[in-house]
C-alpha positions as CSV (number, residue, x, y, z in Angstrom):
1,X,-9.3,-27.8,4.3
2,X,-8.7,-25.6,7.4
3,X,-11.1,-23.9,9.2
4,X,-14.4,-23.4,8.6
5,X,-15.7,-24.8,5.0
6,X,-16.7,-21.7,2.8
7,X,-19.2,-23.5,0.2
8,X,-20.2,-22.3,-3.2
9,X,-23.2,-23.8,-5.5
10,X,-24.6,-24.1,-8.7
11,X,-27.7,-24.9,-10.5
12,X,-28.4,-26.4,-13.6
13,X,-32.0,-26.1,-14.5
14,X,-32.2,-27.7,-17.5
15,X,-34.9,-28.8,-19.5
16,X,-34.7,-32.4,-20.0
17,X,-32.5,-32.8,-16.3
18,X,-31.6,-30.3,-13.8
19,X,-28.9,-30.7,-12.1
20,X,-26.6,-29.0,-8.4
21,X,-22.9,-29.2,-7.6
22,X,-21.6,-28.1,-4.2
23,X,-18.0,-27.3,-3.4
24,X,-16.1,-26.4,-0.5
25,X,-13.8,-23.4,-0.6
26,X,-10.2,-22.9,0.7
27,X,-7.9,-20.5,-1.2
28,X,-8.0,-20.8,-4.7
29,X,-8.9,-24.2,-4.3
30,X,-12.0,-25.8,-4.8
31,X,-13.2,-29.2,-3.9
32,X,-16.2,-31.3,-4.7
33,X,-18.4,-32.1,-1.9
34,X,-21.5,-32.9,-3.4
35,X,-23.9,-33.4,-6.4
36,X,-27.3,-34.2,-7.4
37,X,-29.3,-34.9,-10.5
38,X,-33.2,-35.2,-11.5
39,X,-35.1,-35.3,-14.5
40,X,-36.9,-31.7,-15.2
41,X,-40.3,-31.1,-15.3
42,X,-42.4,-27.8,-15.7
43,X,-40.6,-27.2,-19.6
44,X,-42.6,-26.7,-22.8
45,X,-40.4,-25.6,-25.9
46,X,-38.0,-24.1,-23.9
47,X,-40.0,-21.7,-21.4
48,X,-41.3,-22.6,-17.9
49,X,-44.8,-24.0,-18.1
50,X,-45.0,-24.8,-14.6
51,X,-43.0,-23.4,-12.0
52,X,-44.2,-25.5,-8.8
53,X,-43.2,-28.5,-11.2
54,X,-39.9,-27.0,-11.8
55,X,-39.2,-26.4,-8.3
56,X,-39.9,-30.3,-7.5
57,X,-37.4,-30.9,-9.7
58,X,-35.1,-28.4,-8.2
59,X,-35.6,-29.3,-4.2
60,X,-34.9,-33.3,-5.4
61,X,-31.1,-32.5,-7.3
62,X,-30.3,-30.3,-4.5
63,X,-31.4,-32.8,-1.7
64,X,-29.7,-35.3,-3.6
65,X,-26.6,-32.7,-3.9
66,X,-27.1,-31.9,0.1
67,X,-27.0,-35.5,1.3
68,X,-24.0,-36.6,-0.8
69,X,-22.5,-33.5,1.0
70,X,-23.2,-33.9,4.2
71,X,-25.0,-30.5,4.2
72,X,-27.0,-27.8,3.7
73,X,-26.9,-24.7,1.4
74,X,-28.8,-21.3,1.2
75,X,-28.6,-20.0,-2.2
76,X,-26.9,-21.3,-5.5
77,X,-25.5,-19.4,-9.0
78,X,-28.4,-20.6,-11.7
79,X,-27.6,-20.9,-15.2
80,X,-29.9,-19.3,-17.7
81,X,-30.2,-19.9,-21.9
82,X,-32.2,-20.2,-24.6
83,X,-34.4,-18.0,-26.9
84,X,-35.0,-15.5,-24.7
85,X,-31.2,-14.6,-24.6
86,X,-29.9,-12.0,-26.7
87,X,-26.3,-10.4,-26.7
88,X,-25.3,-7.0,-28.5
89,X,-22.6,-4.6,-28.4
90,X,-22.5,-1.1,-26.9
91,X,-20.6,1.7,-26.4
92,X,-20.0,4.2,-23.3
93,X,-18.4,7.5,-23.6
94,X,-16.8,9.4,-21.2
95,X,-15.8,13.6,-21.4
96,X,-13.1,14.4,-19.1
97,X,-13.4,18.1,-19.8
98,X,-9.3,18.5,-19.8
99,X,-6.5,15.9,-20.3
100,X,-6.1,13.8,-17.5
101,X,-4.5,10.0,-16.1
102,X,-6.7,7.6,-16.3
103,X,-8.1,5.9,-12.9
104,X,-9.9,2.4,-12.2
105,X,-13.4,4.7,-11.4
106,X,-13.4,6.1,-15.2
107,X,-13.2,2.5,-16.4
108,X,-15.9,1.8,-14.2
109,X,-18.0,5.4,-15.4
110,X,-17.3,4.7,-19.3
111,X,-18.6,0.7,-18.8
112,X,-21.7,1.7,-16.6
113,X,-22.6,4.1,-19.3
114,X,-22.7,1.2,-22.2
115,X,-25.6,-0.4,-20.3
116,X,-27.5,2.8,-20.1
117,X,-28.8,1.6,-23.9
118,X,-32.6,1.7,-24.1
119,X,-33.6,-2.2,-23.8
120,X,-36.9,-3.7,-25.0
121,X,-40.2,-4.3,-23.9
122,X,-39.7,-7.0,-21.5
123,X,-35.4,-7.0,-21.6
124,X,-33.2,-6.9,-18.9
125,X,-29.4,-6.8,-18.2
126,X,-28.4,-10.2,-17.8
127,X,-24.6,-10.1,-17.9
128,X,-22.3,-7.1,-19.0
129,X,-18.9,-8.0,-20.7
130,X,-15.7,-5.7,-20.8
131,X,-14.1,-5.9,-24.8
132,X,-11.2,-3.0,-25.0
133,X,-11.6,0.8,-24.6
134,X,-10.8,3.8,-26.9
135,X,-9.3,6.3,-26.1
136,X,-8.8,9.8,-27.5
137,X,-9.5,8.2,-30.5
138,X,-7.1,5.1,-30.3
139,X,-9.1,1.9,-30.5
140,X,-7.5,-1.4,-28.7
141,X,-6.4,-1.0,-25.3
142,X,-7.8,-3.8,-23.0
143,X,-6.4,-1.7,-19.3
144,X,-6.1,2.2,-20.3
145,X,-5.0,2.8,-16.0
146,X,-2.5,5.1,-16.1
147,X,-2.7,6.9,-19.4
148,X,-3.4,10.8,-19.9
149,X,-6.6,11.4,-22.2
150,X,-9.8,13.5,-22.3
151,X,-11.9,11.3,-24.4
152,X,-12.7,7.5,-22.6
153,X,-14.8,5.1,-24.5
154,X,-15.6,1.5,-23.2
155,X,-16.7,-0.9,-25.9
156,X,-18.6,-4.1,-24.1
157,X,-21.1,-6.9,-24.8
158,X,-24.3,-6.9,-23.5
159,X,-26.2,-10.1,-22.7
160,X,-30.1,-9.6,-22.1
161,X,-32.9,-11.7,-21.4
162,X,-36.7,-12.0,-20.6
163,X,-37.8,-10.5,-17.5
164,X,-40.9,-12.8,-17.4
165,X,-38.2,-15.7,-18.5
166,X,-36.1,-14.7,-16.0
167,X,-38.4,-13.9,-13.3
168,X,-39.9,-17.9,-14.0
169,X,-37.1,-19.9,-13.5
170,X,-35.9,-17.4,-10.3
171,X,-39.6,-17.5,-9.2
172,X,-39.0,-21.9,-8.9
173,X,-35.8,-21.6,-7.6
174,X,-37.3,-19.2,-4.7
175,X,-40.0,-22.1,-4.7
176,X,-37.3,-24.4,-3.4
177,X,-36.1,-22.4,-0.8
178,X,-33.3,-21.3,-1.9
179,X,-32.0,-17.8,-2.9
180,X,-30.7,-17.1,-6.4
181,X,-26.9,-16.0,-5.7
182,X,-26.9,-14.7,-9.3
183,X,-27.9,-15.9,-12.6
184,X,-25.2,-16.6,-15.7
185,X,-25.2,-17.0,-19.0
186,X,-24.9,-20.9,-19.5
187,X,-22.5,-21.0,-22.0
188,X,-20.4,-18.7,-20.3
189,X,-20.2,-20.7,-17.3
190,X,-19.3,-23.5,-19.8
191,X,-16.4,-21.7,-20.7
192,X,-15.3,-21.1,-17.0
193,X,-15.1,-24.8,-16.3
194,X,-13.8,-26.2,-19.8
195,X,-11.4,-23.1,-21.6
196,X,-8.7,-22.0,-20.1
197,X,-7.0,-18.5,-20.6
198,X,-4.5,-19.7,-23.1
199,X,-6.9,-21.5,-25.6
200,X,-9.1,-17.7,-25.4
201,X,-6.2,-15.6,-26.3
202,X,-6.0,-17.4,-29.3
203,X,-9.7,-17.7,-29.8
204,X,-12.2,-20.1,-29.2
205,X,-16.2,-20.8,-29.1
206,X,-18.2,-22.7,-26.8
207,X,-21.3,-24.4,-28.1
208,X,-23.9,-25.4,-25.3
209,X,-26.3,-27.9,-26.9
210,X,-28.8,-28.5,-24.5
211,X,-32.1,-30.4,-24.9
212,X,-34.5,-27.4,-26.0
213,X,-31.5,-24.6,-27.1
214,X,-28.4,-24.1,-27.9
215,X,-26.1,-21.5,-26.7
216,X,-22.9,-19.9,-27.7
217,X,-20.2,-17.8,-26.7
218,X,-17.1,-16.7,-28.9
219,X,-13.9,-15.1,-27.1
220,X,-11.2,-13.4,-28.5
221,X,-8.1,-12.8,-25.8
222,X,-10.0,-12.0,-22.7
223,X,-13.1,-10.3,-25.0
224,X,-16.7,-11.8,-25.2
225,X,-17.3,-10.8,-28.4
226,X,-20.7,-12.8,-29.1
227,X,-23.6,-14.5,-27.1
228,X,-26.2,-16.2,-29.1
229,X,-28.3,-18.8,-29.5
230,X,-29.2,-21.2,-31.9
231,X,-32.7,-21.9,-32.4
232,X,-31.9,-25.8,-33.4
233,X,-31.3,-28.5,-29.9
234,X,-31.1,-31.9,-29.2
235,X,-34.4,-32.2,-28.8
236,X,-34.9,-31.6,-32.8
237,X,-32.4,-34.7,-33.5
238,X,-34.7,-36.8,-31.6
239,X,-37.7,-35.5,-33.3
240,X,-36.5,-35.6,-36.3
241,X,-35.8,-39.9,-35.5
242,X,-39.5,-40.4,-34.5
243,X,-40.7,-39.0,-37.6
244,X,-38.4,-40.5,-39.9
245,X,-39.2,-44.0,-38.5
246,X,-42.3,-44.0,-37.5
247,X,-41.5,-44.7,-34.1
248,X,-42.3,-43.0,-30.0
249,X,-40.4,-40.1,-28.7
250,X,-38.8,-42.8,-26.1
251,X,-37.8,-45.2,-29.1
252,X,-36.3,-41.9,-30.9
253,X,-34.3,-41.3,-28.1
254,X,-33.2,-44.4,-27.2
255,X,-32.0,-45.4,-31.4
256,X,-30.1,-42.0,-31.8
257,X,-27.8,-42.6,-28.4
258,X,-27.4,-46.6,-29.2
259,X,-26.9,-46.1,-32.9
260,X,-27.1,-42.2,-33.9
261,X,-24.0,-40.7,-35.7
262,X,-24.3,-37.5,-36.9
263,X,-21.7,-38.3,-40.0
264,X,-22.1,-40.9,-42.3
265,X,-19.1,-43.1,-42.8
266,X,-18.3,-42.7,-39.1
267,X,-20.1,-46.1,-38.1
268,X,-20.8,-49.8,-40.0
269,X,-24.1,-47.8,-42.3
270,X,-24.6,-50.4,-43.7
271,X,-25.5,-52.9,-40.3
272,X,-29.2,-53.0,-39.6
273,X,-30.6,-52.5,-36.7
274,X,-33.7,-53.4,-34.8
275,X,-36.8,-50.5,-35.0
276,X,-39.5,-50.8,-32.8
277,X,-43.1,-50.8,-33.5
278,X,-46.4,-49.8,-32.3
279,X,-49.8,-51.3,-31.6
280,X,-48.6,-54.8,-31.4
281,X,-46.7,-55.2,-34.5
282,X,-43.3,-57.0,-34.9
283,X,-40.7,-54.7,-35.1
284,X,-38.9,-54.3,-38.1
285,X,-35.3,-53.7,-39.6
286,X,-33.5,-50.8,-41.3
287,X,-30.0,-49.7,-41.8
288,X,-27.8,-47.9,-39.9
289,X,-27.5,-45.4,-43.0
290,X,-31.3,-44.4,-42.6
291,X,-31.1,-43.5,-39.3
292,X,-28.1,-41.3,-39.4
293,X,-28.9,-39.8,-42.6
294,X,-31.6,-38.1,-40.4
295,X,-29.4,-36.9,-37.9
296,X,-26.7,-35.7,-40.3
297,X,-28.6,-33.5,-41.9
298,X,-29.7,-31.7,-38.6
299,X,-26.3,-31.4,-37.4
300,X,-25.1,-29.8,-40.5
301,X,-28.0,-27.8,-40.1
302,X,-26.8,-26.9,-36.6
303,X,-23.5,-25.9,-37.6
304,X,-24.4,-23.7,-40.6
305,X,-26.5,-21.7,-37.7
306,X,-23.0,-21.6,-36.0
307,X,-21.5,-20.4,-39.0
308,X,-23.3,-17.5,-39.5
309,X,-23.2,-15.9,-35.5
310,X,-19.3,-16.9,-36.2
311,X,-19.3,-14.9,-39.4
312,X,-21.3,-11.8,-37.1
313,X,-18.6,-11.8,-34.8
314,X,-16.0,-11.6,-37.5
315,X,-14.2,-15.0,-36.7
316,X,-15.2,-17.7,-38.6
317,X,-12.0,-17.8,-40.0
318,X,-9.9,-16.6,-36.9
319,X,-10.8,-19.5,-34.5
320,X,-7.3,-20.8,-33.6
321,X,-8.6,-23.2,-30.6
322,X,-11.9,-24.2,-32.7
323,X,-15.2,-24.5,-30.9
324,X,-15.8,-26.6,-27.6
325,X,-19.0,-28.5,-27.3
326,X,-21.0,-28.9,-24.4
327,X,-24.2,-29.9,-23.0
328,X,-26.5,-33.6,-23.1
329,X,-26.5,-32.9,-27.4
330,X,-22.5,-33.1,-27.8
331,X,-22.6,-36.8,-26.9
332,X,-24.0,-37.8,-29.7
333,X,-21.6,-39.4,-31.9
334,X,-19.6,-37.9,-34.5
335,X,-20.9,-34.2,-33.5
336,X,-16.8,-33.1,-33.4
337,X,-16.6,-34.5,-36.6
338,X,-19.7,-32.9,-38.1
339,X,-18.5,-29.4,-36.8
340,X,-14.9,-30.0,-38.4
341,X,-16.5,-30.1,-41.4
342,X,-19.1,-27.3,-41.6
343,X,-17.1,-24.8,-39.0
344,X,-13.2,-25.7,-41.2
345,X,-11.9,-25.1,-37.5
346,X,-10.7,-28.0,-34.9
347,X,-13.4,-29.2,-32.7
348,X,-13.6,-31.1,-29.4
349,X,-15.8,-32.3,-26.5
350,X,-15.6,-29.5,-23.0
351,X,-15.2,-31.4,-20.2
352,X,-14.9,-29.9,-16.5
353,X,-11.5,-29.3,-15.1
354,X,-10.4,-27.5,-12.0
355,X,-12.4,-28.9,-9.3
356,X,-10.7,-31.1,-6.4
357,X,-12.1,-35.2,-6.5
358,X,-14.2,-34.9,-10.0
359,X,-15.3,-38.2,-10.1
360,X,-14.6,-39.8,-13.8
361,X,-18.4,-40.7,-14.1
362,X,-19.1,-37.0,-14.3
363,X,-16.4,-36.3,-16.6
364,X,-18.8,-35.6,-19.5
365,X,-20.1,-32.6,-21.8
366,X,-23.5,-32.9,-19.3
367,X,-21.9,-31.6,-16.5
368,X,-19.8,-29.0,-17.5
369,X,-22.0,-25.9,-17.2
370,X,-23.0,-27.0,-13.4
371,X,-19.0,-27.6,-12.9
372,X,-18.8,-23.6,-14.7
373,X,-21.6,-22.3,-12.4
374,X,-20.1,-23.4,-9.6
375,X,-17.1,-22.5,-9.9
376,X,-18.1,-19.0,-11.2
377,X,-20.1,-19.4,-7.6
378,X,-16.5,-20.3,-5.8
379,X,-15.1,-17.5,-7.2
380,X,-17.8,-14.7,-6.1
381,X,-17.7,-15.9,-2.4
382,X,-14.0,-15.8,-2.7
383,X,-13.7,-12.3,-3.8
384,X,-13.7,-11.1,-0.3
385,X,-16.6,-13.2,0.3
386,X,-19.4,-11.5,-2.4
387,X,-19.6,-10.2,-5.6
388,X,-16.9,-7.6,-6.0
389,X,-17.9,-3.8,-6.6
390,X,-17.9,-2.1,-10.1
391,X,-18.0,-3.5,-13.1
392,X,-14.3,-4.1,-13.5
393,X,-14.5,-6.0,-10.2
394,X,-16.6,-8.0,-12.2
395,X,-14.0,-8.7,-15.0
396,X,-11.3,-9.1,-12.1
397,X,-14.0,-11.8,-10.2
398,X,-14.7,-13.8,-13.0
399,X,-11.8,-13.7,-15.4
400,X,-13.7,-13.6,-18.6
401,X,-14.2,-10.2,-19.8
């Protein structure tokens, strides 16, 4: 890389591990130089209990990030999700007055009027994606520049969240000492790191399943057409383990990612399998069928939740790439095979691509959305170095209107 080293970093606060990439910037290229993980504290079902916790937590996977690096940053792109997130569509409309052309400024008018719709109590604009515009009428067109009309409407998606959620996790990352470059929908950032533009045009949804929520995303062509979440996680599997055997949390945990499948017939059901017990008791034996019995029946439930934002958004039928999972919960085993089934669409694992020297070990569903957030960082500090002006700019900086 010539010249001085432009970096770019991103920020996975997650509940059960957070997580920092750093990259170095030269072009359109992007190279890791650095990464860092540590478990999370300061969570409680999903919210932040405790900043000053969180931000421990933060300051260690960034130091960690820093040294592998060989350097220090300033501010990092932080990755937001959960229950607090909620995505709906809008409309702007613009009156010319008289018949005229089209220019880049209208575009930017009719979309900044869409997010002029009356939010909640507590609700702020998180992100604001670009769909297609109408005009005069004439639904469809994705870049109206250049045409002659008196009647401009933008259609977009909106993605709000919790100002007091939002405010928390900003709040720790502040904490750190670091400043919050801007904050992203997670699985969004997913996307950015593990789609490419050819599997969107032919449609596609991304499935973050983190420890405490799950996210999604669905794109059609270059159009977000739906942000959710799903209030079932990873966390529930494991749950779901412990109370089924009558064992810990930590033995829960530890069962589901030695033995857990989340399809039966997938494994040997039948082989038994060691369960610990408490108070000083021997442990004891049961089948492989018990255990993922339990977790087949939460990850159909998961997918039926899929289903049904699939069926909002008017696709769950028109999915030619299938769905991409992502996050610590798509690891468990048979998950793909689970969301075949339920979702009648193909489904794989999102892994990172794109970045210069990603190591193999980090070539997993857990480290997509930090690869996504950074890259989604790169690509801000690239766009003549800062976030681009206007709305379009935005759909011209990150690519996934």
């Amino acid at each position: 890389m010539s010249g001085k080293v432009r970096v770019a970093a991103g920020l996975d606060a997650g509940s059960s591990l957070t997580r920092c990439v750093i990259c170095g910037l030269d072009d359109s290229r992007i190279r890791l130089l650095g990464y860092g993980e540590a478990p999370s504290r300061g969570w409680a079902k999903g919210k932040v209990a405790d900043q000053e916790a969180l931000a421990d937590s933060i300051r260690q996977a960034v130091r960690e990030a820093e040294r592998t690096a060989q350097l220090s940053i300033e501010g990092v792109v932080v990755g937001l999700g959960g229950g607090s997130i909620s995505g709906f569509d809008a409309r702007g409309l613009y009156e010319f007055g008289r018949p005229r052309q089209i220019e880049q400024g209208d575009l930017n008018y009719s979309i900044e009027q869409a997010t002029r719709t009356r939010f909640e109590e507590d609700r702020m604009l998180l992100q604001v994606f670009p769909q297609d515009f109408t005009v005069d009428g004439r639904a469809g067109y994705r870049n109206p520049r250049g045409l002659t009309c008196s009647r401009l409407e933008a259609n977009v998606h909106l993605v709000t969240v919790s100002q007091h959620d939002h405010q928390a996790i900003v709040a720790a990352v502040h904490k750190a000492h670091l400043a919050v470059d801007e904050t992203v929908f997670e699985p969004m950032a997913s996307a950015y790191a593990a789609v490419v533009a050819e599997e969107r045009s032919r449609g596609v949804a991304v499935i973050d399943i983190g420890a405490q929520s799950t996210d999604l995303v669905v794109y059609d062509g270059e159009s977000l057409l739906r942000a959710a979440t799903i209030p079932i996680a990873a966390d529930h599997f494991t749950r779901d383990v412990a109370w089924g055997l009558c064992v810990s949390y930590e033995d829960a945990e530890r069962l589901k990612e030695e033995y857990g499948c989340a399809l039966l017939g997938l494994t040997a059901d039948h082989a038994l399998i060691e369960v610990p017990s408490s108070d000083g008791r021997p442990s004891r034996e049961t089948t492989r069928r018990q255990l993922n019995e339990i977790l087949e029946a939460r990850a159909e439930e998961l997918f039926h939740f899929v289903r049904q934002e699939l069926a909002k958004a008017r696709v769950e039928h028109g999915l030619m790439e299938g769905v991409v999972l992502v996050g610590g919960g798509a690891l468990l085993n048979g998950m793909c095979d689970m969301a075949e089934r339920v979702l009648n669409c193909p489904a794989r694992n999102g892994l990172p691509v794109g970045i210069e020297n990603w190591p193999d070990s980090l070539m997993n569903p857990s480290w997509t959305t930090v690869a996504g957030l950074v890259m989604y960082s790169g690509r801000l500090k690239m766009y003549r170095g800062g976030k681009p002006k206007g709305l379009m700019g935005w759909l011209g900086a990150n690519g996934k209107g």
